[in-house]
BALOBA-1460 file (C-alpha; in Angstrom, 3 decimals):
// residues 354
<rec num="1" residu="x" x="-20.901" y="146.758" z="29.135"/>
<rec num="2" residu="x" x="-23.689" y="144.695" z="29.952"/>
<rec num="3" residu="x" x="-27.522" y="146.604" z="29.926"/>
<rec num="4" residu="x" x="-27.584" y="146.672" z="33.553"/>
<rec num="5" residu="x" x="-30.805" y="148.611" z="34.243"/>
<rec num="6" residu="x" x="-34.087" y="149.441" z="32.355"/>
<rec num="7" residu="x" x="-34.572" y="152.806" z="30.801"/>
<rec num="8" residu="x" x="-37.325" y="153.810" z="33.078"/>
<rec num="9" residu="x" x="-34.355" y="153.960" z="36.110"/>
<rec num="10" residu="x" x="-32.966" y="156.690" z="38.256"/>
<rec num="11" residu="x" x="-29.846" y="157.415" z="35.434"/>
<rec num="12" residu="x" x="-29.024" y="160.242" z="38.296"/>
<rec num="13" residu="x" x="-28.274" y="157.959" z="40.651"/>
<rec num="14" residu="x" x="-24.405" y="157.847" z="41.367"/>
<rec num="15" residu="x" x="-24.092" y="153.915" z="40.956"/>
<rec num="16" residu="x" x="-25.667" y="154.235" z="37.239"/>
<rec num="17" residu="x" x="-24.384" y="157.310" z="36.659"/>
<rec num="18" residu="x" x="-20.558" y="155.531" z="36.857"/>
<rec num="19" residu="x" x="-22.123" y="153.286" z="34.061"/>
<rec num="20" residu="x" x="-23.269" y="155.632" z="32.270"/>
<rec num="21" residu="x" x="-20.274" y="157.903" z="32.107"/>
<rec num="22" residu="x" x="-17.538" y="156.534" z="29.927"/>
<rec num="23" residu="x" x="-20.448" y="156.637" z="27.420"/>
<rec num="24" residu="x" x="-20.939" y="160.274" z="27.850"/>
<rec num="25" residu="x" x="-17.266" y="160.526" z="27.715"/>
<rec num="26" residu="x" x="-16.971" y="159.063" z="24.611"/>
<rec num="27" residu="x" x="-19.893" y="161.417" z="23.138"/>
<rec num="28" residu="x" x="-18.234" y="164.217" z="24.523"/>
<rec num="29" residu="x" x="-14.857" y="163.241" z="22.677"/>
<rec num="30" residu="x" x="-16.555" y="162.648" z="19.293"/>
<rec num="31" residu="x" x="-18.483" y="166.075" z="18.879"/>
<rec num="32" residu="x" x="-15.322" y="167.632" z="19.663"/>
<rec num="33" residu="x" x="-13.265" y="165.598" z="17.143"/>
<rec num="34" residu="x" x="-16.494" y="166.331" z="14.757"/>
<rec num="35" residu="x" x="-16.542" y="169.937" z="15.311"/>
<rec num="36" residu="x" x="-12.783" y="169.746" z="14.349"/>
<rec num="37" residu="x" x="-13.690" y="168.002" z="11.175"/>
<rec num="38" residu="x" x="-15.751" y="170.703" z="9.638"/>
<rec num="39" residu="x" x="-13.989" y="173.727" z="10.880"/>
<rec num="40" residu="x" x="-11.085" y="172.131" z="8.765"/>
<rec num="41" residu="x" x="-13.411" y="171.597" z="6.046"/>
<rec num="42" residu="x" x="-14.806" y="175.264" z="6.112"/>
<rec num="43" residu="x" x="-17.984" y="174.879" z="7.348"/>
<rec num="44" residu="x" x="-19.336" y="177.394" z="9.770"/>
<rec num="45" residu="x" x="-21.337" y="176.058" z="12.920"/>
<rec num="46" residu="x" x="-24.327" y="177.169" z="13.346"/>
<rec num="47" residu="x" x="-27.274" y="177.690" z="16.136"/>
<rec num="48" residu="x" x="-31.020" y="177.497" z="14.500"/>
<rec num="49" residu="x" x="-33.764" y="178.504" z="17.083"/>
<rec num="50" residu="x" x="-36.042" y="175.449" z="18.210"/>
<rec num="51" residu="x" x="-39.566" y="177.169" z="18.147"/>
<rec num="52" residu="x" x="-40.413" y="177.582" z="14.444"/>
<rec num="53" residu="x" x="-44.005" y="178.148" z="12.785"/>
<rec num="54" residu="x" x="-43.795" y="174.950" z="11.238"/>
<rec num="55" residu="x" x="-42.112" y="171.732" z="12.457"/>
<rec num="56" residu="x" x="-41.868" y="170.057" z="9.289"/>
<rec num="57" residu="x" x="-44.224" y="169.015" z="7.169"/>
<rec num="58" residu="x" x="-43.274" y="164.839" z="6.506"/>
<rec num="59" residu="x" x="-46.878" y="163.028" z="7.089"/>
<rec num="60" residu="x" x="-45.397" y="160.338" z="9.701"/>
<rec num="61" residu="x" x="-42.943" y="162.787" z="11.784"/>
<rec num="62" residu="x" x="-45.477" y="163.964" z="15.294"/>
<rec num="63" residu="x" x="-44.377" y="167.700" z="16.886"/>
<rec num="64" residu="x" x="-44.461" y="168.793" z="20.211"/>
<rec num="65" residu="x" x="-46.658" y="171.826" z="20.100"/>
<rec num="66" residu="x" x="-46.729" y="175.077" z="22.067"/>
<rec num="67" residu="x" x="-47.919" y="178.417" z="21.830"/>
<rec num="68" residu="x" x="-46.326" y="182.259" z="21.994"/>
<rec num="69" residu="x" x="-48.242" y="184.802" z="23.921"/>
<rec num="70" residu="x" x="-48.149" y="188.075" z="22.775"/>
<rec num="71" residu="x" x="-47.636" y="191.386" z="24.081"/>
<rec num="72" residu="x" x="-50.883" y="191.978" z="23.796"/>
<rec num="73" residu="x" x="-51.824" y="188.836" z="25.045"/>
<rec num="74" residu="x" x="-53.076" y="187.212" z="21.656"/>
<rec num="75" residu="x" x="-51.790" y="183.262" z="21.671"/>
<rec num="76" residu="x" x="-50.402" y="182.239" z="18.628"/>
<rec num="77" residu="x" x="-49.098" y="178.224" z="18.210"/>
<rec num="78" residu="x" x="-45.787" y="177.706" z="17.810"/>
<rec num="79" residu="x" x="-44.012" y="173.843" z="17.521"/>
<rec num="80" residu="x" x="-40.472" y="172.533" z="18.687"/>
<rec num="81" residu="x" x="-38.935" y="171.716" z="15.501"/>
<rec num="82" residu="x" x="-38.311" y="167.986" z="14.195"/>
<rec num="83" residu="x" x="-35.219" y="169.099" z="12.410"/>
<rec num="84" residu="x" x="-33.214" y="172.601" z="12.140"/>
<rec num="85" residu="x" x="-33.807" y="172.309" z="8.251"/>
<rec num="86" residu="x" x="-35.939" y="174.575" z="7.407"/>
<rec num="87" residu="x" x="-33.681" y="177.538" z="9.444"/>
<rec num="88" residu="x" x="-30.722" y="175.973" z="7.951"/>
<rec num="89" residu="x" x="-31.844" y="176.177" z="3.740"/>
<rec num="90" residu="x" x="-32.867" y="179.722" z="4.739"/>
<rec num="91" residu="x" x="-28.899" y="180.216" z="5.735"/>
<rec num="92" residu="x" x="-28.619" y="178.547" z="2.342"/>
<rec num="93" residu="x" x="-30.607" y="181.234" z="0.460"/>
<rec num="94" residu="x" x="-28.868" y="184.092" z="2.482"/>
<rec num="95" residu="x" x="-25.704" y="182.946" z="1.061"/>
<rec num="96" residu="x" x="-23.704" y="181.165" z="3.653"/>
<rec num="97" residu="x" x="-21.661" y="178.121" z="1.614"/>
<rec num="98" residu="x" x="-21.255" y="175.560" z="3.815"/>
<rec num="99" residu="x" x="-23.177" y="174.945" z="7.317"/>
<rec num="100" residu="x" x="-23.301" y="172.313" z="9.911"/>
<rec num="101" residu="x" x="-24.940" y="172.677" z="13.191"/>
<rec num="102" residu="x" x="-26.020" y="170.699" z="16.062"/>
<rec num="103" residu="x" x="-29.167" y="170.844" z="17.233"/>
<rec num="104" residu="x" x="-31.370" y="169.722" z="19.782"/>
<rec num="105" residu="x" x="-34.818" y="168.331" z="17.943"/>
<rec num="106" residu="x" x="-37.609" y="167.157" z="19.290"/>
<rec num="107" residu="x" x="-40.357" y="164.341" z="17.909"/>
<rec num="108" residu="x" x="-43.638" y="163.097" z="19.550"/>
<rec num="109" residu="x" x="-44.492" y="159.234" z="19.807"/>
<rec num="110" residu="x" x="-41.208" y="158.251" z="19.815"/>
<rec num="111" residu="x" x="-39.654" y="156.333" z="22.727"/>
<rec num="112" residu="x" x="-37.231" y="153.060" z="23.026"/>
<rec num="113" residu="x" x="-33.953" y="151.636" z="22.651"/>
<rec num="114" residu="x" x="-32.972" y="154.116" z="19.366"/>
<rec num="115" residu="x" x="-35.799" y="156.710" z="19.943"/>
<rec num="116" residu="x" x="-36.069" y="159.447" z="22.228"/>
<rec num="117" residu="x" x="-38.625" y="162.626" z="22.440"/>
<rec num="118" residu="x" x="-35.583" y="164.783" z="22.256"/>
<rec num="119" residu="x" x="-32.151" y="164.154" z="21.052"/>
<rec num="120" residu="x" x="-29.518" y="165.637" z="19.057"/>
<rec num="121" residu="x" x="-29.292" y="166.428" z="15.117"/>
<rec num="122" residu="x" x="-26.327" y="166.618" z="12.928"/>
<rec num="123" residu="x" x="-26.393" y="168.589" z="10.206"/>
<rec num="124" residu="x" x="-24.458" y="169.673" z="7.168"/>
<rec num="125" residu="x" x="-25.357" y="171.643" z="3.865"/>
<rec num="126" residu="x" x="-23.064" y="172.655" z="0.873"/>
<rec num="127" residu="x" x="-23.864" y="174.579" z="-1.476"/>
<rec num="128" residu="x" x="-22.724" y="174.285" z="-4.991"/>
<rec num="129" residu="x" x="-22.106" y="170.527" z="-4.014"/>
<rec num="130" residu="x" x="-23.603" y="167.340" z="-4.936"/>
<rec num="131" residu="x" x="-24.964" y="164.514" z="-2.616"/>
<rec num="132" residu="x" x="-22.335" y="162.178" z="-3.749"/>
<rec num="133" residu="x" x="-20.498" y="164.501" z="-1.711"/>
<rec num="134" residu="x" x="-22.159" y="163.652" z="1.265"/>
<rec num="135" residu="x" x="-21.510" y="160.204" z="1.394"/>
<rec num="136" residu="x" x="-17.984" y="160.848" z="1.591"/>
<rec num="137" residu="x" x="-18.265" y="163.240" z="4.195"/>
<rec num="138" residu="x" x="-20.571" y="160.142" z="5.899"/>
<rec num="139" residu="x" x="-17.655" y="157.631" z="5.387"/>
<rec num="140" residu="x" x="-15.023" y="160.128" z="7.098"/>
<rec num="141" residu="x" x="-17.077" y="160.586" z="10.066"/>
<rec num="142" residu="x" x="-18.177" y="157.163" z="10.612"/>
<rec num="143" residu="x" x="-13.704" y="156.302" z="10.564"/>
<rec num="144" residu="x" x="-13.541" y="159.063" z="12.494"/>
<rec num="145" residu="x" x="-16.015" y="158.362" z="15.307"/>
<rec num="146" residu="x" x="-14.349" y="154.755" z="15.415"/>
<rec num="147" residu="x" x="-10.682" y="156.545" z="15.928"/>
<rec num="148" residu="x" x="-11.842" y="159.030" z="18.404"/>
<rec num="149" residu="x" x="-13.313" y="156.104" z="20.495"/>
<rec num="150" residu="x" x="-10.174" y="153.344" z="19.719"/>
<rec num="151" residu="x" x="-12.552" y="150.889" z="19.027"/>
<rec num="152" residu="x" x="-12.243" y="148.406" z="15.473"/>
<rec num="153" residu="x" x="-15.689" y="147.432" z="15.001"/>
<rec num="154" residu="x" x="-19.684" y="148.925" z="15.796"/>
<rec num="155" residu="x" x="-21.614" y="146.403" z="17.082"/>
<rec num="156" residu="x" x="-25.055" y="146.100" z="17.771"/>
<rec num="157" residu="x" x="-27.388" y="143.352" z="18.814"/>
<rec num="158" residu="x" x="-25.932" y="140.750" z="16.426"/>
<rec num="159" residu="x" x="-24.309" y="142.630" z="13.990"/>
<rec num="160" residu="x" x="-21.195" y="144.448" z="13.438"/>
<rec num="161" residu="x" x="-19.786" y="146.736" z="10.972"/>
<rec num="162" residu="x" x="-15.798" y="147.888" z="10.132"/>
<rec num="163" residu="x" x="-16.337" y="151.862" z="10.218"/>
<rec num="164" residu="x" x="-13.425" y="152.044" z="8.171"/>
<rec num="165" residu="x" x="-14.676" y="150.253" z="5.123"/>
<rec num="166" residu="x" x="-15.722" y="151.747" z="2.799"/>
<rec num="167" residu="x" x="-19.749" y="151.766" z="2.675"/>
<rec num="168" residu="x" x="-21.639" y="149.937" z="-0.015"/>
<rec num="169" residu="x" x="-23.531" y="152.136" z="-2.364"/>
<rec num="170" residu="x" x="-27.199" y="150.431" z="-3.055"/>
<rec num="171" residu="x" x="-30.463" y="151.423" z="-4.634"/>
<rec num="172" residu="x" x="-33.282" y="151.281" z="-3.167"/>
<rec num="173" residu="x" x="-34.724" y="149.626" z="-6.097"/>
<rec num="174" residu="x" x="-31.886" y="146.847" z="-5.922"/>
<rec num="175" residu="x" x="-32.664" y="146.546" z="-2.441"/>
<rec num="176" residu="x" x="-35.839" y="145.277" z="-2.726"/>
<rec num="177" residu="x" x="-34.967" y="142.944" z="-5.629"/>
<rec num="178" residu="x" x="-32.236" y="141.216" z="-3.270"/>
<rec num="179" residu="x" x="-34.112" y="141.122" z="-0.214"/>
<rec num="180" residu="x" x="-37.752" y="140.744" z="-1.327"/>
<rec num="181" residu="x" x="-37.398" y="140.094" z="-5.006"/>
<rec num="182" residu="x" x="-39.292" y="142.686" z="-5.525"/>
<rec num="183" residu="x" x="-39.524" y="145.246" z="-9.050"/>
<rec num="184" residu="x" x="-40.074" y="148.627" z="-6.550"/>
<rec num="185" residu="x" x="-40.015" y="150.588" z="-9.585"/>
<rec num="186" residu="x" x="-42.642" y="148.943" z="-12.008"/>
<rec num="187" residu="x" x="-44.953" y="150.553" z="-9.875"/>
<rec num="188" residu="x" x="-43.784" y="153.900" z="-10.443"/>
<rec num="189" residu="x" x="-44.659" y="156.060" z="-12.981"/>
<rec num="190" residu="x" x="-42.297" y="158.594" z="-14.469"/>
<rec num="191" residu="x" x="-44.343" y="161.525" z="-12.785"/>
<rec num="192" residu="x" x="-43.603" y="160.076" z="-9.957"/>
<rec num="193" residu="x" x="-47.358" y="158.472" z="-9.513"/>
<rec num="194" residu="x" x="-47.761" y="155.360" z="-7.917"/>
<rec num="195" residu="x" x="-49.406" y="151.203" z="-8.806"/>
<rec num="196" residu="x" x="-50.856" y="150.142" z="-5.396"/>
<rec num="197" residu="x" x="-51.970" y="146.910" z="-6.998"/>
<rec num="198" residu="x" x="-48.880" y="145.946" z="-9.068"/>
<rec num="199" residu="x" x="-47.045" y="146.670" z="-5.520"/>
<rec num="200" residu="x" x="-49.679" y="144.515" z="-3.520"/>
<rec num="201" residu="x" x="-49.303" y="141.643" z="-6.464"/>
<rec num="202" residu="x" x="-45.757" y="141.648" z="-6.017"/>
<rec num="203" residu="x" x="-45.353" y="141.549" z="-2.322"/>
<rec num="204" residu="x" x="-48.056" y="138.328" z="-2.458"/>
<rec num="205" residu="x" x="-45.931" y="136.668" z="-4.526"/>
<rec num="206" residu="x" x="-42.867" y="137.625" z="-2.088"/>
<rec num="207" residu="x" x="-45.549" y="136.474" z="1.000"/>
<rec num="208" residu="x" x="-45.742" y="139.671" z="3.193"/>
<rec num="209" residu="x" x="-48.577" y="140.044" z="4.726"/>
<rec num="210" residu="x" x="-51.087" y="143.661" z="3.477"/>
<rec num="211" residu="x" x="-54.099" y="145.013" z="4.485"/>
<rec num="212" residu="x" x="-56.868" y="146.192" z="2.407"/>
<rec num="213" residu="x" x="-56.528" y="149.589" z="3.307"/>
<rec num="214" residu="x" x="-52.618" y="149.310" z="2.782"/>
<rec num="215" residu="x" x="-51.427" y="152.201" z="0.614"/>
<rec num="216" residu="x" x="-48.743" y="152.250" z="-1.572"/>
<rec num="217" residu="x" x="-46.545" y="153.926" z="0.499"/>
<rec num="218" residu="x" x="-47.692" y="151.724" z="3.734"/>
<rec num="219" residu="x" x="-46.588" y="148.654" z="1.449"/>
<rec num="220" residu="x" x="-43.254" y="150.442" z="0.628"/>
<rec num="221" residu="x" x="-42.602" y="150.508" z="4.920"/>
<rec num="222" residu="x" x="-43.320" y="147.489" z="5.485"/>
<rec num="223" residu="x" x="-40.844" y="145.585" z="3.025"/>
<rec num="224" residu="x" x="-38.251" y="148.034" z="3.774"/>
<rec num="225" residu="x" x="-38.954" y="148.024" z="7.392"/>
<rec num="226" residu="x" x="-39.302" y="143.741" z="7.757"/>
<rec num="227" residu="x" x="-37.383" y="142.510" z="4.762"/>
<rec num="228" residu="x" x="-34.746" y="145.034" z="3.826"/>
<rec num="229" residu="x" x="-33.127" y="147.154" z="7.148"/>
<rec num="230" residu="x" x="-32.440" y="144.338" z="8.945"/>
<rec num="231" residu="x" x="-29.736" y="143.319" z="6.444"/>
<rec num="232" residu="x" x="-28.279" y="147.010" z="5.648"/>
<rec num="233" residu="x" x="-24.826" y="147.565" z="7.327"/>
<rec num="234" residu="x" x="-23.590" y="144.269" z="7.816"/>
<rec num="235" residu="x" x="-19.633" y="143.864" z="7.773"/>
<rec num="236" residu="x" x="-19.512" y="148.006" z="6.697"/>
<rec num="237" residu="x" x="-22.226" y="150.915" z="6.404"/>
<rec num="238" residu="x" x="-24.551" y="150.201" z="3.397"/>
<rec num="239" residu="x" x="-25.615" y="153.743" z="1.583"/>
<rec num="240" residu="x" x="-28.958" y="153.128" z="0.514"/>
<rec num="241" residu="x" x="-29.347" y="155.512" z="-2.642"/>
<rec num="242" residu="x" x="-32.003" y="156.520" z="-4.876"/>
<rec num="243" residu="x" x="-35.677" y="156.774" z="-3.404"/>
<rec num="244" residu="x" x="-38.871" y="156.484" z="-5.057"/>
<rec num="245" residu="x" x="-39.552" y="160.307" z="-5.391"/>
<rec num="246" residu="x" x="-42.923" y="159.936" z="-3.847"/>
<rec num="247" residu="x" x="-40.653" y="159.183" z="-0.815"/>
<rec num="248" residu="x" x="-37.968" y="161.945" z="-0.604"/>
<rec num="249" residu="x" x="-39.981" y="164.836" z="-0.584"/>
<rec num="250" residu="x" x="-37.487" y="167.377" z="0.037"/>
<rec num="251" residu="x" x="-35.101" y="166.156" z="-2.638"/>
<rec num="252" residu="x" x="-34.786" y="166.729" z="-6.559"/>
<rec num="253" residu="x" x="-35.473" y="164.075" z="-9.141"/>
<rec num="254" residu="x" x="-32.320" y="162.292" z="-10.357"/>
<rec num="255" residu="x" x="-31.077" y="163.545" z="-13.487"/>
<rec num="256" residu="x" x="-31.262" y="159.951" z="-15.596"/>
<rec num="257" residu="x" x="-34.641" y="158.914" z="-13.711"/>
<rec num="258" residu="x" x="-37.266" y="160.956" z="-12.515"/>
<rec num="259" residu="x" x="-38.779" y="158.269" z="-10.993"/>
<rec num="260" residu="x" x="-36.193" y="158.418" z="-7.965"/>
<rec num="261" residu="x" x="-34.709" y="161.415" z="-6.181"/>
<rec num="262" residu="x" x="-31.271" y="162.590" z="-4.698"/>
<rec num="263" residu="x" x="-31.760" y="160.892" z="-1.223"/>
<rec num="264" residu="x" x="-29.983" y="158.249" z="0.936"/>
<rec num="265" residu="x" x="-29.559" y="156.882" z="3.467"/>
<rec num="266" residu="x" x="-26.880" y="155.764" z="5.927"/>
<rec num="267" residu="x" x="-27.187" y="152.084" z="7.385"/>
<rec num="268" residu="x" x="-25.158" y="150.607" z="10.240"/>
<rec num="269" residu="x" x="-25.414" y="147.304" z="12.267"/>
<rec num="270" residu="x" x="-29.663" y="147.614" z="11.073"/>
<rec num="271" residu="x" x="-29.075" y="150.926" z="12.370"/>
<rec num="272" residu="x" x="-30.327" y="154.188" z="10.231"/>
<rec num="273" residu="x" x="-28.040" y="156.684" z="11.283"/>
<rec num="274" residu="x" x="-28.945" y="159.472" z="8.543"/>
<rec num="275" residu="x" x="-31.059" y="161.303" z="5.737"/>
<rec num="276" residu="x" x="-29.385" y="163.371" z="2.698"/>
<rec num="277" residu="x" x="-30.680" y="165.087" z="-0.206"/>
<rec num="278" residu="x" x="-29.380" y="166.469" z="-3.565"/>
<rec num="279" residu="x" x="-31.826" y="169.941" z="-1.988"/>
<rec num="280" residu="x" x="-35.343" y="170.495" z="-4.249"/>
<rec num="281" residu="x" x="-35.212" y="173.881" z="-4.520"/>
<rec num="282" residu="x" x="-38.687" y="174.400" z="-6.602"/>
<rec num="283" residu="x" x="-40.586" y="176.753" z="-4.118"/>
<rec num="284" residu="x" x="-43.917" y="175.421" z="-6.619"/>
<rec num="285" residu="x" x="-43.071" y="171.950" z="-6.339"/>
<rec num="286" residu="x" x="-42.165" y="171.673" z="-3.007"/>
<rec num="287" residu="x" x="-45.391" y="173.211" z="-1.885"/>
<rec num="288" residu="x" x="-47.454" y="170.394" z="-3.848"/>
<rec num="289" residu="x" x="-45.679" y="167.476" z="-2.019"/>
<rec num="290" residu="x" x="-45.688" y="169.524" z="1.427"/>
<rec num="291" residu="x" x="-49.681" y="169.936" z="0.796"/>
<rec num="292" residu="x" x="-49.844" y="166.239" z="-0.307"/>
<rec num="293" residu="x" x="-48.262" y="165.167" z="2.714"/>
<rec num="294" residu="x" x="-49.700" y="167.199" z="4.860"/>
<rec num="295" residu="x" x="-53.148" y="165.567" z="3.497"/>
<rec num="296" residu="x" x="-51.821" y="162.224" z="4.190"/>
<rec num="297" residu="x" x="-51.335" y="163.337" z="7.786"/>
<rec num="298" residu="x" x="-54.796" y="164.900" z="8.400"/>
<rec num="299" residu="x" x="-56.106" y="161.084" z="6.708"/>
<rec num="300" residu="x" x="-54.302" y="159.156" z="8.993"/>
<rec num="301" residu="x" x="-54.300" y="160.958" z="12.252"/>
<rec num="302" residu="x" x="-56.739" y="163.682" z="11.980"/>
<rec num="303" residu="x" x="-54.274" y="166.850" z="12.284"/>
<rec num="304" residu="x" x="-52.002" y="169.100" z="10.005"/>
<rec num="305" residu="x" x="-48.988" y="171.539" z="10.673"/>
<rec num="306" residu="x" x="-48.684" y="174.260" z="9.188"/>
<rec num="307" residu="x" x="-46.525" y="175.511" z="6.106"/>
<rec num="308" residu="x" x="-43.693" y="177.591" z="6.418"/>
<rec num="309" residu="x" x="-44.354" y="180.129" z="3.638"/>
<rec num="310" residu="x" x="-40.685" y="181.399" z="4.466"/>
<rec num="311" residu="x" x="-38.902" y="178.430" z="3.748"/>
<rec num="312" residu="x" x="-41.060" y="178.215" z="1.117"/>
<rec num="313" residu="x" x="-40.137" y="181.872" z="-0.409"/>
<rec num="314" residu="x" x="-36.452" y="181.099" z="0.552"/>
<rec num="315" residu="x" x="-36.282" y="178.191" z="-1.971"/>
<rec num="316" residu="x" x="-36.340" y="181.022" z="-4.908"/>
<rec num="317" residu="x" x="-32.556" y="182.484" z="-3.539"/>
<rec num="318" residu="x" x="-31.408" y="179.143" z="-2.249"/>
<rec num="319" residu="x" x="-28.361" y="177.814" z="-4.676"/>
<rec num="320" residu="x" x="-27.784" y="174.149" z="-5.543"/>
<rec num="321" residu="x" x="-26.890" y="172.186" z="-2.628"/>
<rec num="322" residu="x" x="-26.647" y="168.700" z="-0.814"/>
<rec num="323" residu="x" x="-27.681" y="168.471" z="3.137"/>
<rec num="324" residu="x" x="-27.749" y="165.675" z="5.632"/>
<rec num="325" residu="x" x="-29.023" y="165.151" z="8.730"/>
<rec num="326" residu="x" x="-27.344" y="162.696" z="11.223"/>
<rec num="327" residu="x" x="-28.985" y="161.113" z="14.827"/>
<rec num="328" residu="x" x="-25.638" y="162.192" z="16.241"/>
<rec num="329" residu="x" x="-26.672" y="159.372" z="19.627"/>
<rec num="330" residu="x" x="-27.009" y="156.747" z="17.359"/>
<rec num="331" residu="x" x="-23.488" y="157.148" z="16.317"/>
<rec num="332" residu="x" x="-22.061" y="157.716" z="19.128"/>
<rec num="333" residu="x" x="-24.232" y="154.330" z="20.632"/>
<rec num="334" residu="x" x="-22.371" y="152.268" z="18.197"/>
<rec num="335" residu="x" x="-19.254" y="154.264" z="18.484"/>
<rec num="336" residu="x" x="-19.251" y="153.491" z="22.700"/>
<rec num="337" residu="x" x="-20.752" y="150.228" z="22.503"/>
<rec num="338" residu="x" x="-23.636" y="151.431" z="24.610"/>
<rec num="339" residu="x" x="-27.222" y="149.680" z="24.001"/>
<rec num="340" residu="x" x="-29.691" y="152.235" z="24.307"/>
<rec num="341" residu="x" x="-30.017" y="155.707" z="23.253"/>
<rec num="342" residu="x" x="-30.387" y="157.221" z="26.837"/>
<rec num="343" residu="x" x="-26.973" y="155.679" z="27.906"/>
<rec num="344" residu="x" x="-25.535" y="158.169" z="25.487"/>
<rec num="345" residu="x" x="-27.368" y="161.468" z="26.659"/>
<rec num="346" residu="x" x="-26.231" y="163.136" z="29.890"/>
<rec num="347" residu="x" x="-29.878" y="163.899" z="31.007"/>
<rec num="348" residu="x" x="-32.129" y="162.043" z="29.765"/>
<rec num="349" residu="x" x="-35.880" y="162.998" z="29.163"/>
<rec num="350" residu="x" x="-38.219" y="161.449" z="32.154"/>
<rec num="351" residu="x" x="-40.336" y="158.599" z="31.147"/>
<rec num="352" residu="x" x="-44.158" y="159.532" z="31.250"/>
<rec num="353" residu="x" x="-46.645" y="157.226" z="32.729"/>
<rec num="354" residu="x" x="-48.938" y="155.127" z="31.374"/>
């Protein structure tokens, strides 16, 4: 179906709204079939409250922020969460095994063709599990997305993928040596410290462009972001495995390299569709790289959220596990064929002016 009208239209409207709908069908027919898929897999579904103390604590992710008023008429701030994570580990730690939920999320700055201030969040934990686990549970869901919908192929812009392949598996490290030939991981130290210069020598010698200012981690975007996406998921889903741990700070070291963590992602058609973790679940350690973050934040734009010392206390009762989270319209974009992310929400968010 052709992109017949801008985003910033009347999607109300009855003559759009008949566009619109055999997306919203298609959604509709996927969470079902999704919801099927876990029930038969044990999971429980479950419903996580959207105002939380903290929103998440990643440097680059930007809350909506509100406030609770008291009986007593004292304001305290409150924030619409970026992900139901937090609520979900602390179902972890009470002892619930296996957990999925979807959930409404909601993240600041973020508007266009696969962005959208609020949207829906798939989730899944298991405990006692690893994240290997997870990309399984990715491959069934991207075959069964493509089943519910009858369709062969995703296809986006220029690229298409067979969601019934089976994904390729591919370091990040490896990643940037195909697509940049680039060594990612001579600049990381085995405490996880970082070489801003070796990083800055190498991506001169690859020619991409760096500012003086440029930290490591703003070097690490922009290769992945120019150089490296753009080629994930072509033909079938590409799993891109193994972080630098200075960029998965939710997720434990891997066992044979503690330079990288337990965290991939899921690529289709250029498309990042989601986030796992083998789950840290060092209440000490996770508190260093929330408060490192969190510094990042206040240098770059001047504010800081909160920590959630709950989650935080949590981590000591929360078992081994592996969670995901999944931009359930993103899927179901490439699952429909539709082109932008508000074609695939029943009521969209209104546009705000400039």
């Amino acid at each position: 179906m052709p992109d017949q009208y801008p985003p910033s239209a009347r999607w109300w409207t009855p003559s759009n709204h008949t566009d619109r709908r055999p997306f919203l069908i298609g959604r509709n027919a996927i969470q079902s079939a999704m919801r099927a898929f876990f029930a038969k897999n044990d999971f429980i579904e479950v419903d996580t409250a959207t105002l939380q103390i903290s929103p998440g604590n990643e440097a680059h992710l930007h809350a909506f922020t509100t406030e609770a008023i008291g009986n007593d008429g004292a304001r305290h701030p409150l924030y619409l969460h970026t992900s139901p994570e937090f609520a979900c580990k602390k179902l972890l730690a009470a002892g619930e095994p296996r957990i999925s939920c979807f959930a409404h999320v909601y993240r600041n700055r973020e508007r266009g063709p696969l962005h959208h201030p609020e949207f829906t969040m798939l989730e899944w934990y298991r405990s006692g599990e690893t994240y290997e686990t997870l990309m399984r549970d990715c491959a069934d869901l991207l075959a069964l997305s493509a089943e519910t919908t009858k369709t062969k192929q995703f296809t986006y812009r220029d690229m298409t993928v067979d969601p019934f392949a089976a994904p390729e598996r591919l370091s990040v490290a490896d990643a940037f040596q195909r697509y940049a030939d680039i060594d990612l991981l001579a600049s990381v130290s085995a405490d996880g410290s970082t070489d801003e210069r070796h990083l800055r020598a190498e991506l001169d010698k690859a020619r991409i462009k760096t500012a003086t200012d440029d930290t490591w981690a703003d070097m690490f975007s922009r290769v992945l972001v120019e150089r490296i996406e753009p080629e994930l998921g072509r033909g079938r889903a590409t799993i891109l495995d193994r972080y630098p741990v200075c960029e998965a700070a939710l997720a434990r070291p891997a066992a044979d390299d503690p330079r990288v963590a337990e965290r991939f992602e899921l690529y289709a058609c250029g498309v990042e569709l989601a986030n796992a973790f083998g789950e840290l679940t060092n209440a000490t350690e996770q508190r260093r790289r929330f408060e490192i973050e969190m510094a990042e934040k206040q240098r770059v734009y001047g504010e800081t959220y909160p920590l959630d010392e709950d989650f935080l206390a949590a981590l000591d009762d929360m078992p081994e596990a592996s969670g995901i989270a999944l931009g359930f319209d993103r899927l179901v974009m490439l699952a429909t064929g539709a082109l932008r992310i508000d074609q695939v929400m029943w009521a969209p968010v209104a546009e705000v002016a400039n």
